[in-house]
N, CA, C and O atoms as CSV, one atom per row, in Angstrom:
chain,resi,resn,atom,element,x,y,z
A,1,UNK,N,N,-7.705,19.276,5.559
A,1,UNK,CA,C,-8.053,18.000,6.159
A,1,UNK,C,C,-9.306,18.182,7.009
A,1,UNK,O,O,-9.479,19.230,7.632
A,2,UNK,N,N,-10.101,17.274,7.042
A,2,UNK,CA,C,-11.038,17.187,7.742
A,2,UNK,C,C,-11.100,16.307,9.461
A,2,UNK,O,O,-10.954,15.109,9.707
A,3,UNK,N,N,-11.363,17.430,10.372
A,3,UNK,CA,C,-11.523,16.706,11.662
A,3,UNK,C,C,-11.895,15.483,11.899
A,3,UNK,O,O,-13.058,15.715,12.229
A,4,UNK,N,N,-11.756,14.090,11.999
A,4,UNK,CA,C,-12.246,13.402,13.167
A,4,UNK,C,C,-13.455,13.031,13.652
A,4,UNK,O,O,-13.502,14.019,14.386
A,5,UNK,N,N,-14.294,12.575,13.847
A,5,UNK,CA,C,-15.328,12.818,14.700
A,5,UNK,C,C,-15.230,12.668,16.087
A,5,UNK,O,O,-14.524,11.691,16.337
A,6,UNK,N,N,-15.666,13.260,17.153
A,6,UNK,CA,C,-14.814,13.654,18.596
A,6,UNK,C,C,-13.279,14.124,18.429
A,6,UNK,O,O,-12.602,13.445,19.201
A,7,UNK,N,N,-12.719,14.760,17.925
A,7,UNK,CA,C,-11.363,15.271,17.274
A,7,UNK,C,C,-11.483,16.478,17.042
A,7,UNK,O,O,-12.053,16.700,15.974
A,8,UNK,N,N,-11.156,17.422,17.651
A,8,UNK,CA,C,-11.161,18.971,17.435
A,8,UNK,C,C,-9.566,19.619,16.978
A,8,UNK,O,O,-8.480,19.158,17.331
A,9,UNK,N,N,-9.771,20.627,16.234
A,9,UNK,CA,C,-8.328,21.306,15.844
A,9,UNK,C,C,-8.657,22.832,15.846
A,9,UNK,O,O,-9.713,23.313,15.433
A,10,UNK,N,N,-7.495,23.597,16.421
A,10,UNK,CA,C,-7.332,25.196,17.166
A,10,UNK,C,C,-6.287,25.393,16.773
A,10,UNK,O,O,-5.264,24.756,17.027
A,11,UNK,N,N,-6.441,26.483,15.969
A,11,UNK,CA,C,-5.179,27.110,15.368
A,11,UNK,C,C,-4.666,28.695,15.975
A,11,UNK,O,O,-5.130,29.770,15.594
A,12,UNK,N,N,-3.311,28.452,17.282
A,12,UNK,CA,C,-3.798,29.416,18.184
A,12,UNK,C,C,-2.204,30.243,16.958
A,12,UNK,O,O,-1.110,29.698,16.811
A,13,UNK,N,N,-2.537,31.278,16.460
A,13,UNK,CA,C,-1.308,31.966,15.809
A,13,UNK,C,C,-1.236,31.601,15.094
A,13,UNK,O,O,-1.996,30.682,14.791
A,14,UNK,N,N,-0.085,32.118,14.115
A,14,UNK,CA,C,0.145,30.901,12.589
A,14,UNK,C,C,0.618,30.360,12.336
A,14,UNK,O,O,0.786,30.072,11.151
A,15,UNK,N,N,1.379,29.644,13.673
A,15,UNK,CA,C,2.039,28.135,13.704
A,15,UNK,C,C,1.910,27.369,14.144
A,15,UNK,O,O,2.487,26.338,13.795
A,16,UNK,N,N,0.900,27.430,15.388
A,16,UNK,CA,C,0.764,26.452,16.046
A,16,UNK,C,C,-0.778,25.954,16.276
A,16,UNK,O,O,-1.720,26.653,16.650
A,17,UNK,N,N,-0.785,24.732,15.992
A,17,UNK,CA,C,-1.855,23.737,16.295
A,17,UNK,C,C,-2.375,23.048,17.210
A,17,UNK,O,O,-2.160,21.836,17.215
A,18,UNK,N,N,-3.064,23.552,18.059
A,18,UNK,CA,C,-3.566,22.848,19.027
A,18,UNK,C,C,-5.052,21.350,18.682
A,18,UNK,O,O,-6.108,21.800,18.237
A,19,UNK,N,N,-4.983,19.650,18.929
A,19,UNK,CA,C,-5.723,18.596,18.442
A,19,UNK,C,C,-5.748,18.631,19.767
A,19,UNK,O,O,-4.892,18.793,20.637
A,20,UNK,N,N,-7.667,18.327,19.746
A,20,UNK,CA,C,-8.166,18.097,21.604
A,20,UNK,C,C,-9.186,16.962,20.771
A,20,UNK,O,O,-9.487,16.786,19.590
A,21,UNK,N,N,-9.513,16.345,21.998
A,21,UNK,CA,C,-10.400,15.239,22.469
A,21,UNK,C,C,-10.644,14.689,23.301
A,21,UNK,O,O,-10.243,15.109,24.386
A,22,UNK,N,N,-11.567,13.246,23.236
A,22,UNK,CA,C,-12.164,13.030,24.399
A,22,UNK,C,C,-10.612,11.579,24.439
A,22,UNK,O,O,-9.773,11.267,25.283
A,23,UNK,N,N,-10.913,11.146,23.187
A,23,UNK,CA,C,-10.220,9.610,23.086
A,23,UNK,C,C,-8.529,10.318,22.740
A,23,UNK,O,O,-8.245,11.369,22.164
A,24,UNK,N,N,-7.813,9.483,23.222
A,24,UNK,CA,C,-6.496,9.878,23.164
A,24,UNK,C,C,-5.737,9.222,22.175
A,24,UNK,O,O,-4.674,9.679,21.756
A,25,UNK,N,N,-6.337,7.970,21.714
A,25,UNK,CA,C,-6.172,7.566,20.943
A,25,UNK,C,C,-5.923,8.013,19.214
A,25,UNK,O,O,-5.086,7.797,18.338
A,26,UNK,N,N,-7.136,8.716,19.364
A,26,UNK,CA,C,-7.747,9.204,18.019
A,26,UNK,C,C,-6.956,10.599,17.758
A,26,UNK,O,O,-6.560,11.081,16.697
A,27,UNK,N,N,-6.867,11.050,18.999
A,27,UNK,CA,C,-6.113,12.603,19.145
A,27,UNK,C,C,-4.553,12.361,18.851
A,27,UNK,O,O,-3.947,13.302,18.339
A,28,UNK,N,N,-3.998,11.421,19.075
A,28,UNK,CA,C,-2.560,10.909,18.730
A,28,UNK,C,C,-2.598,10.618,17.411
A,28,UNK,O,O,-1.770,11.178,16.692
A,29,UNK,N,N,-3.487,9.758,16.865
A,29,UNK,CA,C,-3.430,9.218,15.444
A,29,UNK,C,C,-3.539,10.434,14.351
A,29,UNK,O,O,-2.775,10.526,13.390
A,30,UNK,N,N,-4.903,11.617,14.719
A,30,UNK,CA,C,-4.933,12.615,13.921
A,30,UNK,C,C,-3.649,13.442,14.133
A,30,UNK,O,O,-3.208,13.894,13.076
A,31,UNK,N,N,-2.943,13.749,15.231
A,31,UNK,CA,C,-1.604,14.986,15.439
A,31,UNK,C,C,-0.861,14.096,14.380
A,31,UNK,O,O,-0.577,14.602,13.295
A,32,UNK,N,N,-0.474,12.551,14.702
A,32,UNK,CA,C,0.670,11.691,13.867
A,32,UNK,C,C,0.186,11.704,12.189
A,32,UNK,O,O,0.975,11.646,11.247
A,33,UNK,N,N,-1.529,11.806,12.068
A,33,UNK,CA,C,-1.360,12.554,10.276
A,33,UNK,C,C,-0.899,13.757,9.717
A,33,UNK,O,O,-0.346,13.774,8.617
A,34,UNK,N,N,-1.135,15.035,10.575
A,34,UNK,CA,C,-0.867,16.043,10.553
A,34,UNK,C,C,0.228,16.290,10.105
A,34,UNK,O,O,0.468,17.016,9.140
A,35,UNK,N,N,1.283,15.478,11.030
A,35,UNK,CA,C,2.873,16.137,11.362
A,35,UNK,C,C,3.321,15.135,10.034
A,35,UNK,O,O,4.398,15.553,9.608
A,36,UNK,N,N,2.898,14.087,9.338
A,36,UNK,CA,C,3.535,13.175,8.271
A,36,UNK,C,C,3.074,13.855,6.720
A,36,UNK,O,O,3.470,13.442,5.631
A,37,UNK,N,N,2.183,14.941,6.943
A,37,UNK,CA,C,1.865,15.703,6.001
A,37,UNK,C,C,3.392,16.433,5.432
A,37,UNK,O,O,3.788,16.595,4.277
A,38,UNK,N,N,4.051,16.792,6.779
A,38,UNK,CA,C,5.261,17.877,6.465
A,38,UNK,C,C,6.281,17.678,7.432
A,38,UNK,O,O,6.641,18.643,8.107
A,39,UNK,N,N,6.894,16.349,7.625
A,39,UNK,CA,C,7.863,15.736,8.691
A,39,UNK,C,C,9.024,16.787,8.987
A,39,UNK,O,O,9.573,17.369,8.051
A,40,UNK,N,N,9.425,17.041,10.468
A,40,UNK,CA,C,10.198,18.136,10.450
A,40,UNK,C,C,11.691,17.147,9.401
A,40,UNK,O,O,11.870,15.949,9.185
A,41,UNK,N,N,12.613,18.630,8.928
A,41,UNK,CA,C,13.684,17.782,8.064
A,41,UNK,C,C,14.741,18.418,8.795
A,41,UNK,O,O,14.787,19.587,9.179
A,42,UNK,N,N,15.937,17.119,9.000
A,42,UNK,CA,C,17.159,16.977,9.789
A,42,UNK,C,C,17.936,18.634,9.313
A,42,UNK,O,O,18.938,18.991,9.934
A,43,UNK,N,N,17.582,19.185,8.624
A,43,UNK,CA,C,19.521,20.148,8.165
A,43,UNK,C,C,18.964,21.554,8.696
A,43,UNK,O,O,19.783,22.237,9.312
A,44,UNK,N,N,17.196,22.263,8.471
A,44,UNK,CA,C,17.082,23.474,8.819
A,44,UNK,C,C,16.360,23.530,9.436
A,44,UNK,O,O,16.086,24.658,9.846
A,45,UNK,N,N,15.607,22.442,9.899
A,45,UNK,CA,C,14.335,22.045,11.372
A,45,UNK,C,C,13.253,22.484,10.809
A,45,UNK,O,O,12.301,22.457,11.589
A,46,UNK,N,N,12.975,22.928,9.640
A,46,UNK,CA,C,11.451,22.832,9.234
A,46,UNK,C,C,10.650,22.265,9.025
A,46,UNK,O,O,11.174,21.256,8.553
A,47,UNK,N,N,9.052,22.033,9.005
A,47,UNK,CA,C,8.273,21.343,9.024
A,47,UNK,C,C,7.762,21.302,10.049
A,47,UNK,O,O,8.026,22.239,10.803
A,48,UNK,N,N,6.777,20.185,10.571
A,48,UNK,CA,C,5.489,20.309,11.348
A,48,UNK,C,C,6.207,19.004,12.503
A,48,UNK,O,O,6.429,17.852,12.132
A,49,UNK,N,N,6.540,19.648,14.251
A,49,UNK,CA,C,6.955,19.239,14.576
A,49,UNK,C,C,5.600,19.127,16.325
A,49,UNK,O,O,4.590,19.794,16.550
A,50,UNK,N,N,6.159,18.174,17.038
A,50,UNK,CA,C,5.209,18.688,18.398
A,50,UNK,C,C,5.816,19.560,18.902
A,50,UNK,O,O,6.855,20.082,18.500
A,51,UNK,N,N,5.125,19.820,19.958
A,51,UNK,CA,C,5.834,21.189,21.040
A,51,UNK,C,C,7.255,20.237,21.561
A,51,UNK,O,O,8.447,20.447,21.334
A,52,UNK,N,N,6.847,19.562,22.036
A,52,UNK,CA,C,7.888,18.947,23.756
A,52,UNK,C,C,8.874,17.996,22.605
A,52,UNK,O,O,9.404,16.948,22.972
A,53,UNK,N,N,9.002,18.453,21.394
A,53,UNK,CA,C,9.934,17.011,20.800
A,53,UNK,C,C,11.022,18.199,20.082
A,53,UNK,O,O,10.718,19.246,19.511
A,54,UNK,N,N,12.326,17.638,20.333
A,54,UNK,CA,C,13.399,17.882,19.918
A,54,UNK,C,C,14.187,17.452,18.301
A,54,UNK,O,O,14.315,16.244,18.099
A,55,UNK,N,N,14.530,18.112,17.552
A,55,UNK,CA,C,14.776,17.206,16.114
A,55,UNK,C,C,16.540,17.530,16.036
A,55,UNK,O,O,17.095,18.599,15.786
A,56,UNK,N,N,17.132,16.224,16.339
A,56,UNK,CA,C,18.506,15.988,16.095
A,56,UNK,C,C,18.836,16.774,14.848
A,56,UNK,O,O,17.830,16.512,14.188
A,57,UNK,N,N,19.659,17.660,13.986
A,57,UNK,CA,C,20.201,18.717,13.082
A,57,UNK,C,C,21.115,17.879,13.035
A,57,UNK,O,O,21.602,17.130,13.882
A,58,UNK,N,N,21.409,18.145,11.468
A,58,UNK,CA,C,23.016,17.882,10.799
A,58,UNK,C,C,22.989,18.869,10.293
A,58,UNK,O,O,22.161,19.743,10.035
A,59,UNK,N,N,24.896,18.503,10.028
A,59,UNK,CA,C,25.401,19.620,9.370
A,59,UNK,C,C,25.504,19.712,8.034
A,59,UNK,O,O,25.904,18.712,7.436
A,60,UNK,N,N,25.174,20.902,7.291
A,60,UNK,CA,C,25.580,20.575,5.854
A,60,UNK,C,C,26.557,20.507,5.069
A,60,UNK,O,O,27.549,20.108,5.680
A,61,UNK,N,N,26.759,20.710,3.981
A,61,UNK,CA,C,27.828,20.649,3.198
A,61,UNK,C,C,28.770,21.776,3.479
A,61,UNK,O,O,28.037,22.686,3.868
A,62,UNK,N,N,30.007,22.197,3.489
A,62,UNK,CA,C,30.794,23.094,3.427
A,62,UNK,C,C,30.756,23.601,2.325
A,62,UNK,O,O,30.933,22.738,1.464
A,63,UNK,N,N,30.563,24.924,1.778
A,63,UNK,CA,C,31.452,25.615,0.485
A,63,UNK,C,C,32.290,25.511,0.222
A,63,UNK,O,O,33.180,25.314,1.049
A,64,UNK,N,N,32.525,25.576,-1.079
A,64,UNK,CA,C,33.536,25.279,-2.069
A,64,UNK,C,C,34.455,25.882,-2.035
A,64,UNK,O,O,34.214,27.066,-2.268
A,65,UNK,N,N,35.860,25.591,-1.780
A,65,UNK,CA,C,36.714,26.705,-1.905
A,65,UNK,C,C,37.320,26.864,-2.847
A,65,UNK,O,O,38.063,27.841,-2.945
């Protein structure tokens, strides 16, 4: 994907993404494309989530007995 204009992206490690700017606007809208690229999923919490946000888990299926 391509930055933004005034929209910067820092990739500190190999998971995490740091989006800076001036407009907060624009910096919200680009993180909210980012993270809809790979929405975290309810059962094993993977995918592209923010720092400070929590993702409600379910449980899965039981094995078969």
């Amino acid at each position: 994907m391509e930055d933004p204009e005034g929209v910067e992206t820092v990739l500190e490690g190999s998971n995490t993404i740091f989006v800076k700017g001036i407009d907060k606007e624009k910096v919200g809208q680009y993180a909210a494309e980012i993270r809809s690229k790979r929405g975290p999923e309810p059962y094993k919490g993977k995918g592209i989530k923010y720092a400070d946000e929590t993702i409600r888990r379910k449980v899965g299926k039981t094995g078969k007995k």
